[in-house]
LONULO-869414 format. One record per atom (N, C-alpha, C): residue in one letter; x, y negated, z negated. Coordinates in steps of 0.05 Angstrom, whole numbers, plus 5000, padded with zeros to 4 digits. Layout:
BEGIN
AXYZ;...
END
This chain:
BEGIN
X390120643576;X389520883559;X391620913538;X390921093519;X393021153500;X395221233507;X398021143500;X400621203516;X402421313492;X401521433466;X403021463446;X403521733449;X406521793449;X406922083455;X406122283430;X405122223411;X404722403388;X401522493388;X399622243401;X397322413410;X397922493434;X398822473450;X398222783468;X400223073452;X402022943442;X403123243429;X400323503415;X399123283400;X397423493387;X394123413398;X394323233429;X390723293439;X390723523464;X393423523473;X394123763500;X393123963484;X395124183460;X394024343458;X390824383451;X389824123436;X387124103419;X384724213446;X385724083474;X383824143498;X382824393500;X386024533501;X386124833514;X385625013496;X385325003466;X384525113453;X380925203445;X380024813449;X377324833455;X375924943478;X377524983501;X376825133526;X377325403522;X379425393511;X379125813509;X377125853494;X376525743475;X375025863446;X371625813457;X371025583473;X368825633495;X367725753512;X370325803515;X369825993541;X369726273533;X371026413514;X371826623513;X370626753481;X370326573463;X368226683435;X366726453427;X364726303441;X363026113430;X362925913415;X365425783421;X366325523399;X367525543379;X368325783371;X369325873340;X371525743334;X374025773337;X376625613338;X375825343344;X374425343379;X374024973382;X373924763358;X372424853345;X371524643308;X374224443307;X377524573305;X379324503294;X381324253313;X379624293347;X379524113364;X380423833354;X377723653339;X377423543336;X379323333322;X379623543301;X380823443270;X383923473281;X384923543301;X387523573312;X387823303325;X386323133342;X386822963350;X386622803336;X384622813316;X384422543297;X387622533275;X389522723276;X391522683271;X393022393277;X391922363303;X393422163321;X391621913322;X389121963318;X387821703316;X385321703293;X383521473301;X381821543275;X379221793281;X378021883265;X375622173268;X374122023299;X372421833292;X370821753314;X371121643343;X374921543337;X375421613372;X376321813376;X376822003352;X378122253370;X374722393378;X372622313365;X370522513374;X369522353402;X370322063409;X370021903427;X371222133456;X373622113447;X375422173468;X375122503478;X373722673464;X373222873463;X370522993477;X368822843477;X365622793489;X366322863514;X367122613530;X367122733566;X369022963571;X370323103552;X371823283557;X369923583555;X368323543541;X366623743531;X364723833547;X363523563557;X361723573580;X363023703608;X365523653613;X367123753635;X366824093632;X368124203605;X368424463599;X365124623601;X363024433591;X360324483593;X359524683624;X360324493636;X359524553672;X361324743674;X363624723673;X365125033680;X364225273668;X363125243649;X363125483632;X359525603629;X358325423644;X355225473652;X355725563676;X358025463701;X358525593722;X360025993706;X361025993697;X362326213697;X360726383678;X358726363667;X356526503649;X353226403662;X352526363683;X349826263704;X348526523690;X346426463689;X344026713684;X344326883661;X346226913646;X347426983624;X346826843594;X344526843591;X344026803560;X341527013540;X340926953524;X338627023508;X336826823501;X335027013529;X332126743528;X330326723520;X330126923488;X328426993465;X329126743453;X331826613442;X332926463424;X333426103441;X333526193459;X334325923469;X332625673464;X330225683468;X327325413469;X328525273438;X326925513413;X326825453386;X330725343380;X333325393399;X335625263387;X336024983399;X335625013424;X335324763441;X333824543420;X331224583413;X329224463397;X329924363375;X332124443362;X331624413341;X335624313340;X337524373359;X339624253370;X339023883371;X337123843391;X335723643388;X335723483373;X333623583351;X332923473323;X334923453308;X335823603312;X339523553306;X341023303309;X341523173337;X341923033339;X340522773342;X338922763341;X336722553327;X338222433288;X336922633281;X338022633258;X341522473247;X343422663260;X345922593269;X345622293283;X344022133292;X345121943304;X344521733285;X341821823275;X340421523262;X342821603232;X344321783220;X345021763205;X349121703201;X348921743229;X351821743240;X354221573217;X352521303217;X355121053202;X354621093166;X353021243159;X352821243131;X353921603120;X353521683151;X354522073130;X357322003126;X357922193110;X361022293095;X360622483112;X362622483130;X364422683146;X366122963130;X367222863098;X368023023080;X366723193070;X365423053061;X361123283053;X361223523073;X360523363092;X359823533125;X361023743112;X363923703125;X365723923136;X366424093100;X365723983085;X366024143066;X363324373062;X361124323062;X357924423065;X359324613087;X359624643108;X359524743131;X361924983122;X364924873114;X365425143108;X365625313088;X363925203067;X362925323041;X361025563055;X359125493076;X357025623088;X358325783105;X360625783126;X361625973141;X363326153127;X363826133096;X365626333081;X363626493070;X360926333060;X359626513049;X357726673067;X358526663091;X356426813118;X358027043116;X360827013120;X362727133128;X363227343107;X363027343082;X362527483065;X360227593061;X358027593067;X355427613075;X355627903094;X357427763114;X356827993135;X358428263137;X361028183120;X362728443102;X361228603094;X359328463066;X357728673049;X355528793069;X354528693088;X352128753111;X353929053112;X356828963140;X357529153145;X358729413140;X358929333105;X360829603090;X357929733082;X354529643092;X352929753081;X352629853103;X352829813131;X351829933152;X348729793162;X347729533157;X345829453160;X345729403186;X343229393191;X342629413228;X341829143231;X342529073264;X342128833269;X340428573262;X340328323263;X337228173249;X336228163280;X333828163262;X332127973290;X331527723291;X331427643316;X331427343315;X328927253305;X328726993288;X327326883271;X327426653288;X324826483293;X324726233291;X323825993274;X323826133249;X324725993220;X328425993224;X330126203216;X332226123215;X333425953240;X333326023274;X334225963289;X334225573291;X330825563274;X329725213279;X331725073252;X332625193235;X334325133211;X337825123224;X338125373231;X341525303245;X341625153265;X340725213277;X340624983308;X341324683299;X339324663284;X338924303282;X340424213259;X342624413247;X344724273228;X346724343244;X346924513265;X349524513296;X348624283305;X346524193316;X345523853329;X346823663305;X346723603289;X347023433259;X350423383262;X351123783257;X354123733252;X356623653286;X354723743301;X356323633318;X355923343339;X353723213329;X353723013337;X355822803318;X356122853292;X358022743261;X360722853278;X361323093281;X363923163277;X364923353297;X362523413329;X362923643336;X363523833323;X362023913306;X363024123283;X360124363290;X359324393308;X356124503309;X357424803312;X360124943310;X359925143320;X359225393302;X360125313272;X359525533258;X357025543245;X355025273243;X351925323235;X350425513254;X351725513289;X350125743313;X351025903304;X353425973302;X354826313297;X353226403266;X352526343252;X351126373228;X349026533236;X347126393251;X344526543262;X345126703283;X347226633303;X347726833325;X348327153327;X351327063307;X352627273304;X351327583287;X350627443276;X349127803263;X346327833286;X345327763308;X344327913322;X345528163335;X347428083336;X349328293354;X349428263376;X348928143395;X348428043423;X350928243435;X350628253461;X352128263471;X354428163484;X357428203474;X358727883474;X358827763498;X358527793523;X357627603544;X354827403537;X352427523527;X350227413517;X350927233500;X353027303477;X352827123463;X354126873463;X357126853485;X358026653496;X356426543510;X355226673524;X352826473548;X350726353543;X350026393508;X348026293494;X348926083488;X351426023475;X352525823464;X353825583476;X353825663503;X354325543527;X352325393544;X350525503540;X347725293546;X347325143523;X347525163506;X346225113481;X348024803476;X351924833474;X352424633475;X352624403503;X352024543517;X352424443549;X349924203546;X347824333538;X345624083525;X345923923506;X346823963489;X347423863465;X349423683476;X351023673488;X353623453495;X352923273500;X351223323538;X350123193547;X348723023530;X346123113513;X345322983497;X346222673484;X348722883472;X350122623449;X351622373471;X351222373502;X352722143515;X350921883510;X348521903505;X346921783502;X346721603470;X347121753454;X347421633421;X350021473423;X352121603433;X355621623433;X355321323442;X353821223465;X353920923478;X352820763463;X350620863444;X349120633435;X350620693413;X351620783405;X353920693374;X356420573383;X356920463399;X359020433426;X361520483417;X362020803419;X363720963418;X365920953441;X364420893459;X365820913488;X367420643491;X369420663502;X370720413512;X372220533539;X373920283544;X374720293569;X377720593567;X379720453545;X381520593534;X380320893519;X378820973516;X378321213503;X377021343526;X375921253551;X374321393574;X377421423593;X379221243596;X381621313610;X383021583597;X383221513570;X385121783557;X382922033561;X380622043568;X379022313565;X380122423594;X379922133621;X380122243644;X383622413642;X385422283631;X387322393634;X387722643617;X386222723607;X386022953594;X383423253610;X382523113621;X380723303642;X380923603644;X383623423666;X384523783675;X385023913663;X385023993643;X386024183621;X383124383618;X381424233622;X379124233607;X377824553631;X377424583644;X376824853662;X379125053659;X381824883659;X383025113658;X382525343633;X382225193609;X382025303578;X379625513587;X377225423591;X375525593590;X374925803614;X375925813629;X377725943657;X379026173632;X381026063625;X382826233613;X381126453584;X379726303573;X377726373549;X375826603561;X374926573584;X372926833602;X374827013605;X376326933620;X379127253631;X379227393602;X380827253570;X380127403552;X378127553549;X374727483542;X372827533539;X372427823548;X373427783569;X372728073589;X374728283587;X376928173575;X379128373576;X378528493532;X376428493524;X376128533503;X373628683496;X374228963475;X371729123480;X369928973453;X367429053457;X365428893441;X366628933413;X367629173397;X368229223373;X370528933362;X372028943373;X373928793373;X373728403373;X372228383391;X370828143400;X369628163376;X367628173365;X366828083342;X368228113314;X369928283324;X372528263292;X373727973296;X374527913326;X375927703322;X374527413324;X371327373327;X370127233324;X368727193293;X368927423276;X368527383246;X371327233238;X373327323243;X375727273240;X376926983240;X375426893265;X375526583274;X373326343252;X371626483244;X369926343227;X370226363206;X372226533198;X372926493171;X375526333173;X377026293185;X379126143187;X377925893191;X375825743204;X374925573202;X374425413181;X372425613173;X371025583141;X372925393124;X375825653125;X377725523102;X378025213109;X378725233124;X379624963149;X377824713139;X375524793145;X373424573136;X372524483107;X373124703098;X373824713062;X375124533053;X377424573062;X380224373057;X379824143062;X380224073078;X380023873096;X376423703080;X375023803075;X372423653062;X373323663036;X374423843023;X375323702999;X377523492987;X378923523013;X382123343008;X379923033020;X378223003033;X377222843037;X374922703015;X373522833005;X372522782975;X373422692956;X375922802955;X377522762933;X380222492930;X379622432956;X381222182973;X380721942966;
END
């Protein structure tokens, strides 16, 4: 497995971060996971090495949110999550990863601003659409099969329902718990997997329940007002994140 002390310096925390932010506000923070380990190696083994880790956090965090979703929205995201990754696979070796992540947080700044002007109007919740839901879903399937990057295309459609924030972690928790699974299947036949990138995932495991273990205890210790301040909060820090980072890559 990988023995270089500079990726585990920055994939330890990258774990526990993606497990709190799973566990505890629906992937929001997780996004930056990724692009933390690829510090240490290249984008597609860090998204290598990151897969069976996800899938681990998946099952914990379907254990600790069971029966807990919104089953108005789920079929039409699943569906179209999917198509998502369909899409994402056959296009995997030709997308710009820079594009991606630049599109993505051009779109989570301008949600995010979106939902300021909503809220300084006092606008009442959306309803769920399965026009928009079949549109976000399947560019979360797209972006996170490319880059695990699926979290802020769901929070786009999610978040201005208003769910209730247990609902809306437990939505997003089935949602990628399938979606993971899913991508083990593409991930082999692009043969992402090797022997050395499946050892460094196992040695990175345990981390992986604790984070989202730790991400629920938050969750609950937070009143709904707040929880969604700091879940707008998280996607706009993203946004920038992905901004940057897609343009310093464009421009590269």
């Amino acid at each position: 497995m990988i023995d270089d002390p500079f990726f585990y310096a920055v994939a330890l925390p990258a774990v526990l971060i993606m497990g709190v932010s799973k566990g505890g506000f629906g992937s929001g923070l997780g996004i930056m996971a990724t692009p933390l380990v690829a510090l240490a190696v290249p984008t597609p083994q860090a998204a290598a090495i990151m897969l069976p880790i996800l899938v681990v956090m998946d099952v914990t965090g379907l254990i600790a949110y069971r029966g807990t979703y919104h089953r108005a929205n789920l079929g039409v995201l699943l569906a179209g999550g999917v198509a998502g990754i369909v899409l994402g696979t056959l296009t995997f070796r030709y997308f710009s990863e820079a594009l991606l992540r630049a599109l993505l947080g051009a779109m989570a700044l301008a949600f995010v601003a979106h939902r300021l002007h909503a809220a300084a109007r006092e606008a009442p919740p959306a309803a769920p659409s399965r026009a928009r839901g079949l549109f976000w879903s399947t560019l979360s399937g797209l972006a996170s099969t490319v880059a695990h990057a699926g979290g802020p295309p769901l929070s786009v459609y999610l978040l201005p329902l208003r769910l209730d924030k247990a609902v809306l972690v437990g939505t997003t928790v089935v949602f990628f718990a399938v979606i993971n699974a899913a991508k083990l299947v593409p991930y082999v036949w692009l043969g992402l997997f090797d022997t050395r990138n499946l050892l460094t995932s196992l040695a990175l495991m345990p981390l992986a329940p604790l984070g989202i273990l730790l991400g629920v205890w938050m969750m609950r210790r937070l009143s709904q007002a707040l929880f969604y301040r700091i879940a707008y909060g998280m996607l706009a820090l993203v946004g920038v994140k992905l901004l940057w980072d897609g343009a310093r890559g464009l421009a590269a």
